[in-house]
C-alpha positions in Angstrom: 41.5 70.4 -43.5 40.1 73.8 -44.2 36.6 74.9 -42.7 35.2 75.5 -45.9 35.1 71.6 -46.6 32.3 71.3 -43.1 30.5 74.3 -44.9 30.6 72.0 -48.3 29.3 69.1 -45.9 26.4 70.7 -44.5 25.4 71.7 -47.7 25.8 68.2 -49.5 23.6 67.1 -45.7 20.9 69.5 -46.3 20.6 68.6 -50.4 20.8 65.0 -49.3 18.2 64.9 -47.0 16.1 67.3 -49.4 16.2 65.6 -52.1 16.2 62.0 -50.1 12.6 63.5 -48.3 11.2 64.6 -51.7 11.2 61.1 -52.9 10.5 59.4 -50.2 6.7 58.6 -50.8 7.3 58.1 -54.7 10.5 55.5 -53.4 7.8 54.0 -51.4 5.3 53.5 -54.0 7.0 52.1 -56.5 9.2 49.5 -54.1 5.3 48.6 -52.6 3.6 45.4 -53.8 1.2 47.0 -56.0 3.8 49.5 -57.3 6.2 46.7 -58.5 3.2 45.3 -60.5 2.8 48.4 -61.8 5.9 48.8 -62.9 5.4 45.4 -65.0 2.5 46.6 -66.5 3.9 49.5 -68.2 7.4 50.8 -69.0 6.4 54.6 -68.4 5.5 53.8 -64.6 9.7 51.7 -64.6 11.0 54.5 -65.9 9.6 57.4 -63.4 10.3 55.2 -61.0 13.9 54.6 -61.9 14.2 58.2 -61.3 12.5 58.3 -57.8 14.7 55.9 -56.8 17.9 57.1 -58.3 17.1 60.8 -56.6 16.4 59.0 -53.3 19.5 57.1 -53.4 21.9 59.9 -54.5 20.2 62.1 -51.7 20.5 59.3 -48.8 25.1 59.0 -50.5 25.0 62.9 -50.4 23.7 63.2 -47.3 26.4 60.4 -45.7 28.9 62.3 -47.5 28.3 65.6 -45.9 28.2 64.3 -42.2 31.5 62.6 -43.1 32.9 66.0 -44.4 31.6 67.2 -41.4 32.9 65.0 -39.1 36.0 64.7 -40.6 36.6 68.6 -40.6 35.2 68.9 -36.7 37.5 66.5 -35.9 41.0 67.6 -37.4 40.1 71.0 -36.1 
């Protein structure tokens, strides 16, 4: 497998845990007791937090994805 693919996973590792970090207080917040509630109360507060969660998840697959790349490439080489 050519190196470029472990320079392709270390960039899909540092987006992932970027974008995975960025979100992480807002993913927090709206999974919490009183965000949940919130999220009943009004569809605005579902919605932005459909999208807090949906970066934090796609950062946290990225970021798998890259140390697999990685490991995958380190490995065969």
């Amino acid at each position: 497998m050519p190196r470029r693919w472990g320079l392709i996973g270390a960039v899909l590792l540092g987006g992932g845990l970027f974008g995975a970090s960025l979100e992480d207080s807002n993913h927090n917040a709206c999974n919490s007791g009183l965000g949940q509630f919130g999220q009943a109360l009004g569809e605005s507060v579902a919605r932005h937090c459909g999208v807090y969660d949906a970066v934090f998840y796609v950062g946290v697959l990225a970021a798998i994805i890259g140390v697999a790349l990685m490991v995958v490439v380190f490995v065969r080489s």
